[in-house]
C-alpha positions in Angstrom: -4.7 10.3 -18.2 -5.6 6.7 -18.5 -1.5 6.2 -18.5 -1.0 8.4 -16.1 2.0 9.5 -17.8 2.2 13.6 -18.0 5.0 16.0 -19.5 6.9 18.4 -18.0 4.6 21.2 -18.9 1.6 19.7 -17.4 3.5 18.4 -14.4 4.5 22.6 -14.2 0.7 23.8 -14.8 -0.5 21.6 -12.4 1.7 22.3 -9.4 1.9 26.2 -10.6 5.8 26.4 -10.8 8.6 26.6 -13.7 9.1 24.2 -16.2 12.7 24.9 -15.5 12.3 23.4 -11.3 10.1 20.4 -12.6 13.4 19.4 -15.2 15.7 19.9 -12.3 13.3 17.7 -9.9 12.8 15.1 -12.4 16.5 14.6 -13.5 17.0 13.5 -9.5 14.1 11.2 -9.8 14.7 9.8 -13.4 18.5 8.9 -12.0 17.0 6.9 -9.2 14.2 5.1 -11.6 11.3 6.6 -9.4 10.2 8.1 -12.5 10.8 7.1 -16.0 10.1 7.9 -19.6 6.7 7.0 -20.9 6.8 5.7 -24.6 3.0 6.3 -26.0 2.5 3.2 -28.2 2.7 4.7 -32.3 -0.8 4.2 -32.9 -2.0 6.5 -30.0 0.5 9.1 -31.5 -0.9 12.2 -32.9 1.1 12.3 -36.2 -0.4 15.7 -37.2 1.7 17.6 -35.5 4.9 18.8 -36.0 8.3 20.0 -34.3 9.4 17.8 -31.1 7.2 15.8 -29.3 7.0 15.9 -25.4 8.6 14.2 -23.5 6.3 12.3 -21.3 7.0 11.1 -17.5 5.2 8.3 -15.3 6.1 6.7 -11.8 7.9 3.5 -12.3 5.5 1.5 -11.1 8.4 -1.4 -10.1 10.7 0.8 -8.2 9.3 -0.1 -4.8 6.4 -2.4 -3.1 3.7 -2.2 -0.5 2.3 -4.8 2.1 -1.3 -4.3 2.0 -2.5 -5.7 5.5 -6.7 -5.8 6.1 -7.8 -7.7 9.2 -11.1 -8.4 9.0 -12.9 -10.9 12.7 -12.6 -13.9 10.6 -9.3 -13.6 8.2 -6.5 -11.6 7.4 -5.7 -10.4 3.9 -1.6 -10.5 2.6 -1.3 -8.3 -0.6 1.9 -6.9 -2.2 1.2 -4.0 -4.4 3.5 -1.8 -7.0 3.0 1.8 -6.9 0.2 2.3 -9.1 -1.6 -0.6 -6.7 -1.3 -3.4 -8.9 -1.3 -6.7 -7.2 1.5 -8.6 -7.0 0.9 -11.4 -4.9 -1.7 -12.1 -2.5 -3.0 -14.7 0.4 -5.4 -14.7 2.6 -5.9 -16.7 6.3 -8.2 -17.1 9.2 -7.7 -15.5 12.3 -6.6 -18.0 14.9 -9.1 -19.1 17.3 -7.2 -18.5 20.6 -4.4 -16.0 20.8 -2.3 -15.8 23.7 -0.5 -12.6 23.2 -0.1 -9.1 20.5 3.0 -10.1 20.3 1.9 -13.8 18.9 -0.6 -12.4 16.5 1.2 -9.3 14.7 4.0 -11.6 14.8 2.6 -14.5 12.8 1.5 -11.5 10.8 4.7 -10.1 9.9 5.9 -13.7 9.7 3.0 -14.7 7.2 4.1 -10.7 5.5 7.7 -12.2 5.4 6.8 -15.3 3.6 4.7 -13.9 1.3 7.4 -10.9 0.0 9.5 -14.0 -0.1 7.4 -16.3 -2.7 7.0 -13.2 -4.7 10.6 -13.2 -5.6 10.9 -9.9 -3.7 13.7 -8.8 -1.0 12.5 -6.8 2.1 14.9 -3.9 0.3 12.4 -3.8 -2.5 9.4 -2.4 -0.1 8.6 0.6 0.5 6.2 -0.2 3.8 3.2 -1.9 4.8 -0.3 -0.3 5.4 -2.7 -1.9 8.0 -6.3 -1.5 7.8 -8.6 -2.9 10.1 -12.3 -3.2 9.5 -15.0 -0.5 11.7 -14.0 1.8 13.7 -10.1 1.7 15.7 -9.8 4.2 18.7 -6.9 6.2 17.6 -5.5 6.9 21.1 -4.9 3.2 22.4 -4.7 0.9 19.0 -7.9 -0.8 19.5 -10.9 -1.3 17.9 -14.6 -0.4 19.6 -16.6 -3.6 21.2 -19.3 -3.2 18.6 -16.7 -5.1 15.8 -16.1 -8.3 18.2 -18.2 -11.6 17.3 -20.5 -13.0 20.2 -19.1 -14.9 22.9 -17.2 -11.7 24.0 -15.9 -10.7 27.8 -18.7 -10.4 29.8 -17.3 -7.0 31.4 -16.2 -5.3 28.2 -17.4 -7.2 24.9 -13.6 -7.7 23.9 -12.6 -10.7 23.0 -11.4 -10.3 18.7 -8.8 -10.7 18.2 -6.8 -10.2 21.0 -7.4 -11.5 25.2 -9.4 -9.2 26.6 -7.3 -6.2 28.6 -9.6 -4.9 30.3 -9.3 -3.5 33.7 -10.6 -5.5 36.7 -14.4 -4.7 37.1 
């Protein structure tokens, strides 16, 4: 549904269990405002039918927040998102031209991530997490990404050089 607002039935059908456990599920999740009731505007109403209408259930899209991070070789996107992925705020800067440490670079990262949950009248109770992407291919195992994503000018022995030193061992 264009809404993506469903009723208790469907919510049942869908996940192939009783009416009866979705109510019980929802009344936990209604309480906490992680789901709430979703009024269909009077015109989208079908007025031909009769007896009670259902009762229809969407995520509170409000209830928590998400720090998109992308780094890209030349910037670093900021984004705050609610839970349907609606941006909330957003900034964008270029990736430092020397960095002397990780430790520097995620942490004017997390400050800039700070900053920016801050301007958007948010409080770091209000998120949910943060998401980091990075763009090509990241080797799972050790956190880094391949040397076919670093710029030219990279370390002669490895190709590293974006956007952290060069760790490579000793050739």
């Amino acid at each position: 549904m264009a809404n993506h607002a469903l009723s208790r039935t469907e919510i049942a059908a869908a996940l192939n269990i009783s009416t009866a456990a979705v109510t019980m599920t929802t009344k936990s999740l209604l309480d906490e405002g992680i789901v709430i009731p979703y009024e269909v505007p009077y015109e989208n109403q079908d007025h031909s039918r009769v007896g009670r209408k259902q009762s229809l259930l969407t995520i509170n899209p409000r209830w928590k927040y998400i720090l998109a991070i992308e780094i890209f070789p030349e910037n670093i996107n900021l984004a705050i998102t609610d839970l349907m992925g609606d941006t909330v705020s957003a900034r964008s800067f270029p990736v430092p031209e020397s960095i002397p440490s990780l430790e520097e670079f995620f942490g004017k990262i997390a400050g800039d991530g700070h900053a920016l949950i801050e301007s958007a009248g948010l409080t770091p109770e209000q998120m949910l997490g943060a998401g980091v992407s990075m763009q090509g291919d990241v080797d799972p195992l050790n956190g880094i990404a391949p040397e076919s994503l670093y710029p030219e000018g990279a370390c002669a022995p490895c190709g590293n050089s974006w956007p952290l030193p060069c760790r490579c061992p000793s050739p």
